[in-house]
The first five atom37 places (N, CA, C, CB, O) and aatype in JSON, in Angstrom:
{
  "aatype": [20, 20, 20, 20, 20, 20, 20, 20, 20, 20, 20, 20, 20, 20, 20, 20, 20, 20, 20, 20, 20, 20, 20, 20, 20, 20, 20, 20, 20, 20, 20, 20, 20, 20, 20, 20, 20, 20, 20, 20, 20, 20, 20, 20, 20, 20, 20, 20, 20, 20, 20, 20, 20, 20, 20, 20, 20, 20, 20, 20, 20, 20, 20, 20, 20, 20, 20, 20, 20, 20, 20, 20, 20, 20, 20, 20, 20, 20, 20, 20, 20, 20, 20, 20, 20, 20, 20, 20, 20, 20, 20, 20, 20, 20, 20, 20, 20, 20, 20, 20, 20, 20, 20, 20, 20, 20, 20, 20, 20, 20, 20, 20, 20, 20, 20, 20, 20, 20, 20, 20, 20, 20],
  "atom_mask": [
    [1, 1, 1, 1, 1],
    [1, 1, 1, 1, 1],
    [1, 1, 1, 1, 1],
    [1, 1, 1, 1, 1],
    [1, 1, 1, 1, 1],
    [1, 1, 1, 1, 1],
    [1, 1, 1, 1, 1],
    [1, 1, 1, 1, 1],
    [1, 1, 1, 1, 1],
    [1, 1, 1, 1, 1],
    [1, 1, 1, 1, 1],
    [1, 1, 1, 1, 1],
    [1, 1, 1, 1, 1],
    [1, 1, 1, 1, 1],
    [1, 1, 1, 1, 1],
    [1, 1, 1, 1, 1],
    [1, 1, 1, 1, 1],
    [1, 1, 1, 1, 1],
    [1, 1, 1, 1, 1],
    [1, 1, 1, 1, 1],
    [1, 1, 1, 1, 1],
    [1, 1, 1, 1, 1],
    [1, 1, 1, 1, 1],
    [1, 1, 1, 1, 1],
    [1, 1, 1, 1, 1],
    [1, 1, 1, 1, 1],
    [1, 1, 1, 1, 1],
    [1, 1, 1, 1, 1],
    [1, 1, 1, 1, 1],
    [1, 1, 1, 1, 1],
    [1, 1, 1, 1, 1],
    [1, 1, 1, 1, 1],
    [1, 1, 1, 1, 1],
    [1, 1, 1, 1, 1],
    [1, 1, 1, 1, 1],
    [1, 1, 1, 1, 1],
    [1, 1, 1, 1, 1],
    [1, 1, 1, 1, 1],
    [1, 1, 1, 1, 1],
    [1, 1, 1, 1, 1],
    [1, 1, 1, 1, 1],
    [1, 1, 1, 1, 1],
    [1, 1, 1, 1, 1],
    [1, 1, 1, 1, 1],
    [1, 1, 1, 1, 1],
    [1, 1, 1, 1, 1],
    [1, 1, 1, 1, 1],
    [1, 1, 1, 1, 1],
    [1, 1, 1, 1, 1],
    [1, 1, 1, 1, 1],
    [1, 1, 1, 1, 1],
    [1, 1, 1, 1, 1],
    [1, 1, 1, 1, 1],
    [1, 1, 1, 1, 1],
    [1, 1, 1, 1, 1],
    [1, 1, 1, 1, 1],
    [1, 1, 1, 1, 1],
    [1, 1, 1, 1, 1],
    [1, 1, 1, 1, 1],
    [1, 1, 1, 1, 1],
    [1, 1, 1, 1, 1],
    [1, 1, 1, 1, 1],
    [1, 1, 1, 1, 1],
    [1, 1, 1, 1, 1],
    [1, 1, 1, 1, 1],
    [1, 1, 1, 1, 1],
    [1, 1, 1, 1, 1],
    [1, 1, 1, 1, 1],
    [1, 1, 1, 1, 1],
    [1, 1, 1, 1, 1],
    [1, 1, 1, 1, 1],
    [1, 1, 1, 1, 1],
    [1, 1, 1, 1, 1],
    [1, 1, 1, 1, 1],
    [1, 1, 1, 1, 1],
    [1, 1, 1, 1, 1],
    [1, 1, 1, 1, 1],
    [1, 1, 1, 1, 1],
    [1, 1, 1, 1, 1],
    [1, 1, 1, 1, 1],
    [1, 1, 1, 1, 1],
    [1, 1, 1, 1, 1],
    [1, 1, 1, 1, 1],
    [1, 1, 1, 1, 1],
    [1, 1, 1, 1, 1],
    [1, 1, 1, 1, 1],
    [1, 1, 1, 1, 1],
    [1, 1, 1, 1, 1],
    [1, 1, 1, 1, 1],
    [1, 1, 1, 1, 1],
    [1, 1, 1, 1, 1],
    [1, 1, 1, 1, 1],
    [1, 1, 1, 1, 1],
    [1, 1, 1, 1, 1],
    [1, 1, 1, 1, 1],
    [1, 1, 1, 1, 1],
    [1, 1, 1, 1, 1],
    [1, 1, 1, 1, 1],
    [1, 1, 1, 1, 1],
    [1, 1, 1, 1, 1],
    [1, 1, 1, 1, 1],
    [1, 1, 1, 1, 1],
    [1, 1, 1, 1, 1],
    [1, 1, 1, 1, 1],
    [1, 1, 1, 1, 1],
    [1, 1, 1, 1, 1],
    [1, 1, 1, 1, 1],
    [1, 1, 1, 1, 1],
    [1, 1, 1, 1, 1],
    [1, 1, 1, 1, 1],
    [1, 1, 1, 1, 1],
    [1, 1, 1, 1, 1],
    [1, 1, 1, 1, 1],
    [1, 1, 1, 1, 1],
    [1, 1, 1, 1, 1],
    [1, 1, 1, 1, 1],
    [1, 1, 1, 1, 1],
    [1, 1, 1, 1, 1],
    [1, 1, 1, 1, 1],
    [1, 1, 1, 1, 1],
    [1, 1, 1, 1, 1],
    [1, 1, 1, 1, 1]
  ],
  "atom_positions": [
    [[0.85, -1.19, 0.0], [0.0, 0.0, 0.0], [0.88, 1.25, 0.0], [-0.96, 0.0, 1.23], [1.95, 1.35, 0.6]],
    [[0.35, 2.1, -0.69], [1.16, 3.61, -0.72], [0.67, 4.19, 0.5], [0.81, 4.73, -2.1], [-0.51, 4.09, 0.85]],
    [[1.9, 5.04, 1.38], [1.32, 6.12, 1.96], [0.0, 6.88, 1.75], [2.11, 6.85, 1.81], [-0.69, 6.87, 2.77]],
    [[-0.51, 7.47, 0.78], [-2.03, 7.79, 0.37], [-3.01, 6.89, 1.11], [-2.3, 7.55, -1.24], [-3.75, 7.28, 2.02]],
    [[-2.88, 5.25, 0.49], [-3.73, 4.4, 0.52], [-3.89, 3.88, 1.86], [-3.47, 3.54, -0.37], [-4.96, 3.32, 2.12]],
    [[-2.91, 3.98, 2.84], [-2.9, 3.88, 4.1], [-3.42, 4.91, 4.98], [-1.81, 3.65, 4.35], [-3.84, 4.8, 6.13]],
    [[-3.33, 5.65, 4.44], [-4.24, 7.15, 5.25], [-5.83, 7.26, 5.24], [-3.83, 8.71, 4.38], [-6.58, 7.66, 6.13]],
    [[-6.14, 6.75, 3.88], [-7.47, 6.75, 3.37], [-7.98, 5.86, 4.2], [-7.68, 6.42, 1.94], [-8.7, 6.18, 5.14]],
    [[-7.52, 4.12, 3.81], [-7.75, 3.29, 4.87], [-7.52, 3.37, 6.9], [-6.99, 2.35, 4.28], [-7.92, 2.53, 7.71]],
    [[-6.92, 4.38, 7.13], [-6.59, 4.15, 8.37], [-7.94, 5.38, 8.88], [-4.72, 4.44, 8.75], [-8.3, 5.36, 10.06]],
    [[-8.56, 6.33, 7.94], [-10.08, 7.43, 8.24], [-10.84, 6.52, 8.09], [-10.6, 8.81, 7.2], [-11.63, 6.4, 9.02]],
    [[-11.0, 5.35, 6.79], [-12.14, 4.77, 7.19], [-12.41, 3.69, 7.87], [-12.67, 4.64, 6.42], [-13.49, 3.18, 8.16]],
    [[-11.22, 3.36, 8.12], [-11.7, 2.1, 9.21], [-11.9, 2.75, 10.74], [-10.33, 0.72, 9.33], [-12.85, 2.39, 11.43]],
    [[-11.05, 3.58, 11.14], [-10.38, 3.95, 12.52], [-11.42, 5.07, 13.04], [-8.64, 4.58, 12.37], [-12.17, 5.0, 14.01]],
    [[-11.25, 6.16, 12.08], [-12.51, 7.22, 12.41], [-13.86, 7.05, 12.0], [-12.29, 8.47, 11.88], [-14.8, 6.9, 12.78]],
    [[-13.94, 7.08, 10.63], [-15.61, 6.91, 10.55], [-16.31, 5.21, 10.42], [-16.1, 7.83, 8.99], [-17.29, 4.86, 9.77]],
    [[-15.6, 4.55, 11.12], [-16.06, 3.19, 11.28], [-16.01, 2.94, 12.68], [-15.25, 2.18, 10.5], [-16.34, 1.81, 13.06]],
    [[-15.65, 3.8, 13.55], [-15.29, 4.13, 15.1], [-14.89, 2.66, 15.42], [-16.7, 4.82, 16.18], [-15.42, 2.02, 16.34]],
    [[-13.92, 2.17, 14.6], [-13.26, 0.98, 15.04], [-11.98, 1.78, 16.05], [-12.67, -0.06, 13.54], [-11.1, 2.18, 15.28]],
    [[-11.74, 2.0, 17.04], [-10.04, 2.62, 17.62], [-9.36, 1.26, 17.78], [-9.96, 3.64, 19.45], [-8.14, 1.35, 17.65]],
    [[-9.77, 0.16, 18.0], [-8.76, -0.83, 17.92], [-8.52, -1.35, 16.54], [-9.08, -1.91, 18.8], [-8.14, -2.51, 16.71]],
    [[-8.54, -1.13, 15.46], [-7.55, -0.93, 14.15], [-6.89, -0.11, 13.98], [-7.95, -0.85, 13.1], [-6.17, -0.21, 12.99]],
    [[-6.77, 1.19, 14.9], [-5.37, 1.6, 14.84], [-3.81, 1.15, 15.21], [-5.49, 2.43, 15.34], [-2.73, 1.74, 15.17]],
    [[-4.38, -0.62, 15.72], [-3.1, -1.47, 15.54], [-2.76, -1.77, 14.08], [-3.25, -2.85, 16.27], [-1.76, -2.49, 14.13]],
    [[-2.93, -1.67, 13.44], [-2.56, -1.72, 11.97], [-2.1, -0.67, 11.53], [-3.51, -2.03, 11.12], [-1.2, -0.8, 10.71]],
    [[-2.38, 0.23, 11.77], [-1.73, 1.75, 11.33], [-0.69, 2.53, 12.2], [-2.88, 2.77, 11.24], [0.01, 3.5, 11.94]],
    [[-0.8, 1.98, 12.99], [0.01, 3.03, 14.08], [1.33, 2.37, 14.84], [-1.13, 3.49, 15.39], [1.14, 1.24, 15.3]],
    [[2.67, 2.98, 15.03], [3.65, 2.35, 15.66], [3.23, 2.1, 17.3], [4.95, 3.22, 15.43], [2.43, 2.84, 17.88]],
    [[3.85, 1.01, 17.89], [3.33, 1.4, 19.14], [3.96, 2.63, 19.84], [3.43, 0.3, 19.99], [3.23, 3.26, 20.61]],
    [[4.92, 2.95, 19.69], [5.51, 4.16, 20.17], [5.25, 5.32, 19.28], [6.94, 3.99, 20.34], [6.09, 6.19, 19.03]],
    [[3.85, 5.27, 18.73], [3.75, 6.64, 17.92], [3.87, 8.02, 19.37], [1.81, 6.64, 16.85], [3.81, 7.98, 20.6]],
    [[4.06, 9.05, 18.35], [4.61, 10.42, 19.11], [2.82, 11.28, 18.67], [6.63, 11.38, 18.09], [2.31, 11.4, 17.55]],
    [[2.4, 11.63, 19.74], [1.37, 12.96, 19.46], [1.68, 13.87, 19.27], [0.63, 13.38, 20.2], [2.89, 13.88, 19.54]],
    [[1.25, 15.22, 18.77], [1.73, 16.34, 19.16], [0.02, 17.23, 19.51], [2.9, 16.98, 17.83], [-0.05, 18.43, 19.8]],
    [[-1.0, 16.45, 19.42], [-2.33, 17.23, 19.99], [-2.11, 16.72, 21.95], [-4.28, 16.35, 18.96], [-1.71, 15.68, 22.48]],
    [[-2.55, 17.97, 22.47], [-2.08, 17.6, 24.03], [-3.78, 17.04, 24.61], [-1.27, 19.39, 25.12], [-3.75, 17.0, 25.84]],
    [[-4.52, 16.81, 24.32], [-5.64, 16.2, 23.99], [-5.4, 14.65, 23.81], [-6.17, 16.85, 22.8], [-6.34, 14.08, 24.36]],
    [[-4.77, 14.0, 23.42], [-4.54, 12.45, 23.08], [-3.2, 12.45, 24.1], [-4.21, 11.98, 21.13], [-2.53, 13.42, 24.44]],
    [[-3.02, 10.94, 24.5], [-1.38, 10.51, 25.05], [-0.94, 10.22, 24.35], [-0.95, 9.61, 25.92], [-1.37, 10.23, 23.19]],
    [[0.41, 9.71, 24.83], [1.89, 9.33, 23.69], [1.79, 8.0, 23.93], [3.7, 9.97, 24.08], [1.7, 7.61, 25.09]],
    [[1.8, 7.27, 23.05], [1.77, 5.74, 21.85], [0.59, 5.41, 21.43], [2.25, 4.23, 22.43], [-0.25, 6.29, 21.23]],
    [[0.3, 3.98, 21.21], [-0.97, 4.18, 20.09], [-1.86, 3.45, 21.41], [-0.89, 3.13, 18.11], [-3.07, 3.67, 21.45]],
    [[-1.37, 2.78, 22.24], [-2.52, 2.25, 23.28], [-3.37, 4.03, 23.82], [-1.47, 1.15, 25.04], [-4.54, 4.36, 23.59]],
    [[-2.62, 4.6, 24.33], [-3.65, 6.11, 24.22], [-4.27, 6.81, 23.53], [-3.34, 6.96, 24.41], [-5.22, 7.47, 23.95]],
    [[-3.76, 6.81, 22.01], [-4.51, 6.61, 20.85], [-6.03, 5.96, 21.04], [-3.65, 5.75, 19.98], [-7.19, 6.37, 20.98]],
    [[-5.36, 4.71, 21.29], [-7.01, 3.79, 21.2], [-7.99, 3.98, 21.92], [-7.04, 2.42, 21.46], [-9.19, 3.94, 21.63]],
    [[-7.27, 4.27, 23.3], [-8.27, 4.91, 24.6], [-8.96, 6.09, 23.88], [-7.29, 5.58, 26.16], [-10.15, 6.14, 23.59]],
    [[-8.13, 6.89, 23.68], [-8.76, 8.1, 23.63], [-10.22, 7.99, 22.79], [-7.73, 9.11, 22.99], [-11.35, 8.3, 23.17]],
    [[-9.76, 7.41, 21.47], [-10.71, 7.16, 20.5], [-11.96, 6.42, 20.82], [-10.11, 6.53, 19.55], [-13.09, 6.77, 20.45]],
    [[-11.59, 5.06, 21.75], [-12.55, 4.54, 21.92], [-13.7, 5.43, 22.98], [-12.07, 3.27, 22.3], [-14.86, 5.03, 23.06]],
    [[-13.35, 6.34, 23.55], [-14.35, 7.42, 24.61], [-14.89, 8.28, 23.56], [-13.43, 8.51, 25.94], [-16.1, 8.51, 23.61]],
    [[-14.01, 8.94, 22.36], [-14.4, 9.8, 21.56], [-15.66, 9.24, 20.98], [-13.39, 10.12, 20.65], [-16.75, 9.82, 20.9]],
    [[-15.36, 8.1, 20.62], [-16.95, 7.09, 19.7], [-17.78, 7.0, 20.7], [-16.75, 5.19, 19.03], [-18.92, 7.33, 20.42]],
    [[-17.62, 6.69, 21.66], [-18.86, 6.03, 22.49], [-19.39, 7.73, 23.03], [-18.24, 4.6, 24.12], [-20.59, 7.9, 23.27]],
    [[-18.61, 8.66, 23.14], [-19.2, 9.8, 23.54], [-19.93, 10.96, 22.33], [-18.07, 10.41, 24.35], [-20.9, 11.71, 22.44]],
    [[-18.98, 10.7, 21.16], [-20.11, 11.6, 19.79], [-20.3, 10.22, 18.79], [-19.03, 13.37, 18.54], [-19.57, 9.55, 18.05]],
    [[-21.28, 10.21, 19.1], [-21.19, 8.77, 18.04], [-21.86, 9.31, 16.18], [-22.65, 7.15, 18.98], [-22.07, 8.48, 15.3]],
    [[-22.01, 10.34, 16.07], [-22.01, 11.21, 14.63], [-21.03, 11.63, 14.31], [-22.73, 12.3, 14.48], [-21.02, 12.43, 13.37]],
    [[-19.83, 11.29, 14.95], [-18.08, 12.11, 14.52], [-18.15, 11.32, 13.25], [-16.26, 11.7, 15.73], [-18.62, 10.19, 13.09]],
    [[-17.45, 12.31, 12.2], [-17.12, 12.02, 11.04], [-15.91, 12.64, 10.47], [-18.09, 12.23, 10.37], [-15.85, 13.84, 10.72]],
    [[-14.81, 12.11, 9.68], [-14.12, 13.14, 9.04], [-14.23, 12.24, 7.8], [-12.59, 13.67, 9.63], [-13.85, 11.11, 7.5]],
    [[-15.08, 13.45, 7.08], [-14.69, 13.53, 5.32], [-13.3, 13.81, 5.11], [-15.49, 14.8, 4.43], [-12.78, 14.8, 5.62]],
    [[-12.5, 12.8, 4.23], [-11.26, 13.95, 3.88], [-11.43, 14.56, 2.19], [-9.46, 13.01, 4.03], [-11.9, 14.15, 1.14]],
    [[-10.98, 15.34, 2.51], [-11.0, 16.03, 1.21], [-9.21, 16.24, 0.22], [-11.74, 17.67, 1.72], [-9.34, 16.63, -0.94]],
    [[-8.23, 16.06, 0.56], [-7.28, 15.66, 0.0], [-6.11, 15.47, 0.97], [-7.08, 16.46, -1.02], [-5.98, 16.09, 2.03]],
    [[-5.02, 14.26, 0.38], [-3.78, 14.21, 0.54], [-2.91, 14.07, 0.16], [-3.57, 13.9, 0.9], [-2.52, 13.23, -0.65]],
    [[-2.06, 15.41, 1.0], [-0.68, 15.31, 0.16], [0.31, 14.63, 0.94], [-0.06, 16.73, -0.25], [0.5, 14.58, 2.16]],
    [[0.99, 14.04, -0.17], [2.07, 12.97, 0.45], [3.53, 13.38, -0.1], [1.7, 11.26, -0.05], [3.82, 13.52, -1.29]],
    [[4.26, 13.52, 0.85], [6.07, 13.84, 0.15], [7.15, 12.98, 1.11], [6.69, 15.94, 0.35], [7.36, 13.1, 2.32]],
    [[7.73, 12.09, 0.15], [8.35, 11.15, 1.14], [7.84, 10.58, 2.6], [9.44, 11.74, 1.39], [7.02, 9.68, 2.69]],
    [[8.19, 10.96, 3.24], [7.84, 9.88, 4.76], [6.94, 10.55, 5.82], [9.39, 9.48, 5.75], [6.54, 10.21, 6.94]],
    [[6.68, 12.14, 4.68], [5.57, 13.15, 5.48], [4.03, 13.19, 5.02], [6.07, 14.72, 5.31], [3.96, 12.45, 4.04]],
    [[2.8, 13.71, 5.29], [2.12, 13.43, 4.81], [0.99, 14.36, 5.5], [2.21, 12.17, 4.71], [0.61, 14.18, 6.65]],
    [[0.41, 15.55, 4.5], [-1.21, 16.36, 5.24], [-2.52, 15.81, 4.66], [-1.37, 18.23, 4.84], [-2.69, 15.52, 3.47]],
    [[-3.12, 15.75, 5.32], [-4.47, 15.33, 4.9], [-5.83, 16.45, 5.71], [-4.58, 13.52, 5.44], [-6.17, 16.71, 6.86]],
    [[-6.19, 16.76, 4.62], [-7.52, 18.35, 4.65], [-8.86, 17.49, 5.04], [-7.93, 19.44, 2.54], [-9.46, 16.71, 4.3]],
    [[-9.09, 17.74, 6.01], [-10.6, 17.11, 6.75], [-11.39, 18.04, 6.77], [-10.62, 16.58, 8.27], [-10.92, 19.15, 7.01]],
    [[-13.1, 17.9, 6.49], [-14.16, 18.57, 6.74], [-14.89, 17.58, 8.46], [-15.19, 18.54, 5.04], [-15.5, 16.51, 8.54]],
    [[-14.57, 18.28, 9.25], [-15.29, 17.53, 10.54], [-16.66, 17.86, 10.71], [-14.64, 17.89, 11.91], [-17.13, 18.99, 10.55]],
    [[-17.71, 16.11, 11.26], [-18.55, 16.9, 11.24], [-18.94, 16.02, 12.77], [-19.51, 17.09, 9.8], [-18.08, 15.41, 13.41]],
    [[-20.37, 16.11, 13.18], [-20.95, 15.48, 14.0], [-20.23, 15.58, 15.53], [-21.04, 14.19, 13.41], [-20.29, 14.66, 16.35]],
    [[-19.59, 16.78, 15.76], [-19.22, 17.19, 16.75], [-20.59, 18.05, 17.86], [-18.03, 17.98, 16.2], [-21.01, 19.18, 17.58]],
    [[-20.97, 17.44, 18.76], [-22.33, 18.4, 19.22], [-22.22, 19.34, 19.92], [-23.32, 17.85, 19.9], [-21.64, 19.38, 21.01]],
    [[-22.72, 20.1, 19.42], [-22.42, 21.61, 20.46], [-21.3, 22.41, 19.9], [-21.89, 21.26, 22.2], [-20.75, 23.26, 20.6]],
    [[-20.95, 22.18, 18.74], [-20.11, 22.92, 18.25], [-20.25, 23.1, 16.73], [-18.96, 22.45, 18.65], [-21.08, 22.28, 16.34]],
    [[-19.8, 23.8, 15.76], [-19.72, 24.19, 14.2], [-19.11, 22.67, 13.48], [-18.47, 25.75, 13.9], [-18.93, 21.51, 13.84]],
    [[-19.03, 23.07, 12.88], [-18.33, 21.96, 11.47], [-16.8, 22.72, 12.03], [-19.01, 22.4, 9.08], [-16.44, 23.78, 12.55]],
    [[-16.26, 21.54, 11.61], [-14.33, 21.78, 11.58], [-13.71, 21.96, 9.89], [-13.33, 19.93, 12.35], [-14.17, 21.54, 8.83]],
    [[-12.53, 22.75, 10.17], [-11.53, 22.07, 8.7], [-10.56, 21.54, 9.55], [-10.69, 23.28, 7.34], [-10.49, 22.18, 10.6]],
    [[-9.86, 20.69, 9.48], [-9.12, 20.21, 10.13], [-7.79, 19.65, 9.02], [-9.94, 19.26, 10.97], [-8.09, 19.02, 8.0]],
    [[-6.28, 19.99, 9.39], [-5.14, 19.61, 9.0], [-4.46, 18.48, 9.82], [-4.42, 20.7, 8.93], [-4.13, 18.72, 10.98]],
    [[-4.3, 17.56, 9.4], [-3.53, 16.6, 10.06], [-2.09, 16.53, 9.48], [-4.23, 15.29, 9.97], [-1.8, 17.17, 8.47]],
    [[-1.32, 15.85, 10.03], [0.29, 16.15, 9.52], [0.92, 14.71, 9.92], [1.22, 17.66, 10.48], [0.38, 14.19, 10.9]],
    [[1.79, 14.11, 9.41], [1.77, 12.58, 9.46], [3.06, 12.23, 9.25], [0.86, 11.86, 8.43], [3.37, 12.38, 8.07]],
    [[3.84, 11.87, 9.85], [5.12, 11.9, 9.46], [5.18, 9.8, 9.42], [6.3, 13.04, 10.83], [5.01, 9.24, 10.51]],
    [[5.41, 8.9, 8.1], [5.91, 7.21, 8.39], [7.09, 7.13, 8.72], [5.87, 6.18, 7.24], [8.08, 7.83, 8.49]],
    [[6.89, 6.07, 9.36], [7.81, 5.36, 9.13], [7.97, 3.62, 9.26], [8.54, 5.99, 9.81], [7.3, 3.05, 10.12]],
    [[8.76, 2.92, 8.48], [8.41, 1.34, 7.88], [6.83, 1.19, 7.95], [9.18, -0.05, 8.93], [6.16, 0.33, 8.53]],
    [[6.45, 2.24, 7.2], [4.79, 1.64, 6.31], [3.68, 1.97, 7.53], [4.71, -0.63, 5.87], [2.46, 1.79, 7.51]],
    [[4.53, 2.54, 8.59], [3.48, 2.64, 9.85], [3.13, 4.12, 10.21], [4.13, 1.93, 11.25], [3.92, 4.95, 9.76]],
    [[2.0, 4.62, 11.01], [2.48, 6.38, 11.43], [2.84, 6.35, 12.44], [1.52, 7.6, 11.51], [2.38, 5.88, 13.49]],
    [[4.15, 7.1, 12.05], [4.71, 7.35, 13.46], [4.55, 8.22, 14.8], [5.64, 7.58, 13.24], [4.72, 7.96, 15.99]],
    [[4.02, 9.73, 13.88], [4.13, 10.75, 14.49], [2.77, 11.49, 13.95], [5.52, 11.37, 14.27], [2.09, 11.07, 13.01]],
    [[2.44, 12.83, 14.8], [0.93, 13.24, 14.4], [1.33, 14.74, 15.01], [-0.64, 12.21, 15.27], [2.04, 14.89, 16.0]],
    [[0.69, 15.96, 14.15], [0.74, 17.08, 14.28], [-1.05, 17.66, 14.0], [1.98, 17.54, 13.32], [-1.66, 16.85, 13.3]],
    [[-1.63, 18.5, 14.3], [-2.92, 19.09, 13.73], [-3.26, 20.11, 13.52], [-3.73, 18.91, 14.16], [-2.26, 20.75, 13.82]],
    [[-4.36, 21.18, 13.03], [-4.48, 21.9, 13.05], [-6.03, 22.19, 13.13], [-3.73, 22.16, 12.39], [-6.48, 21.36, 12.34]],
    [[-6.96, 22.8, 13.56], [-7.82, 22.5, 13.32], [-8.87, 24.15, 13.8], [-7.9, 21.03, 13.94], [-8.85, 24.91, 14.77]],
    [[-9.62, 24.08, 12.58], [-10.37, 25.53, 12.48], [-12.11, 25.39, 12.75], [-10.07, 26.2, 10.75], [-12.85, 24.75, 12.0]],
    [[-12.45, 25.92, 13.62], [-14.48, 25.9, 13.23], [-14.45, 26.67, 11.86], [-15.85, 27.1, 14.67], [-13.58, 27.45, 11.45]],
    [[-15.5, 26.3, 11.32], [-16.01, 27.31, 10.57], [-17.21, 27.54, 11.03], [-16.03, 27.11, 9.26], [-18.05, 26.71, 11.38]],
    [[-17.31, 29.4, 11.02], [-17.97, 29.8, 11.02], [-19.82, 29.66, 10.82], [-17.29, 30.18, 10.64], [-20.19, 29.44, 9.67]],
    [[-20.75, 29.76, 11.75], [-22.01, 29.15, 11.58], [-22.5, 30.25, 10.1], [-23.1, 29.25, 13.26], [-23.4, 29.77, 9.42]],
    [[-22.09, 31.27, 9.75], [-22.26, 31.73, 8.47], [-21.91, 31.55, 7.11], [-22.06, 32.49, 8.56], [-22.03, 31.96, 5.95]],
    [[-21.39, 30.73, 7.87], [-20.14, 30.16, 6.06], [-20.28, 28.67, 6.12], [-17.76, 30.54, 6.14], [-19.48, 27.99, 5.47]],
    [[-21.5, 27.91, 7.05], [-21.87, 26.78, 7.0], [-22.29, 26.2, 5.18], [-23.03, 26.84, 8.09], [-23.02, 26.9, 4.48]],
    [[-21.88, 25.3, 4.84], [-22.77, 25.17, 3.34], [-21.82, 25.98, 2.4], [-24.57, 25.97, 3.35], [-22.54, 26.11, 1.42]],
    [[-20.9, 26.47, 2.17], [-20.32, 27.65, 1.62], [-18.36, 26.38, 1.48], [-20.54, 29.58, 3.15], [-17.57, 25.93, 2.31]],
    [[-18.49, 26.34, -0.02], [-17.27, 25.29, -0.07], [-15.71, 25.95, -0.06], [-17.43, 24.4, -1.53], [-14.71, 25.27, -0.31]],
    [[-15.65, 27.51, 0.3], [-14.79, 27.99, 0.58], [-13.26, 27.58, 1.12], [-15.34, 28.51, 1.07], [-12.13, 27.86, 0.74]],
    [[-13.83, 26.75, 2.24], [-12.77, 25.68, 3.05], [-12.2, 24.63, 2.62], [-13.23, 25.11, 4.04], [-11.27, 23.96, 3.05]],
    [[-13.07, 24.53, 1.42], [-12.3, 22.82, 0.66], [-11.97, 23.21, -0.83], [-13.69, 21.11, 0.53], [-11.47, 22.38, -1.59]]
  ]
}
């Protein structure tokens, strides 16, 4: 699998399939976070995720593209099904390594309840 194809597969199984225990397939166990929101390796990963599903169970990320350059990798998310809050754009940042992710950076924006519907962001 290409980097791409592993990213694609690791949103739809992991996030919008609210599987968090298939992020043993994607993830090193010593992956590195950099959101202070999640812990460091992928067993906190899984925790985290598995509370995230059972607590918004409408979380979704559409992605809308990724770019991949050597062993780095962004991927442009439209978030949705967050309650009590707007729609997201969300940047993720991905650094492999041996075919796995190692490392995780984010970025992540509301949009605006006026610019809801409005494809500006993507």
């Amino acid at each position: 699998m290409t980097n791409k194809e592993i990213l694609m597969a690791f949103y739809e199984e992991v996030f919008n399939g609210h599987n968090a225990d298939a992020a043993r397939k994607y993830l090193r166990e010593d992956y590195i976070q950099h959101n202070p929101g999640v812990g460091q390796g992928r067993e906190a990963f899984i925790e985290a995720f598995r509370k995230k599903f059972e607590q918004v169970p409408h979380f979704h990320l559409d992605v809308k593209r990724i770019i991949v350059e050597g062993d780095m990798a962004a991927v442009h998310i439209h978030a949705t099904g967050l309650p009590g809050k707007n729609e997201s754009v969300v940047v993720d940042i991905y650094r492999f390594r041996d075919g796995l992710l190692a490392e995780h950076w984010d970025c992540l924006m509301p949009i605006p309840q006026d610019m809801l519907g409005n494809d500006i962001y993507f």
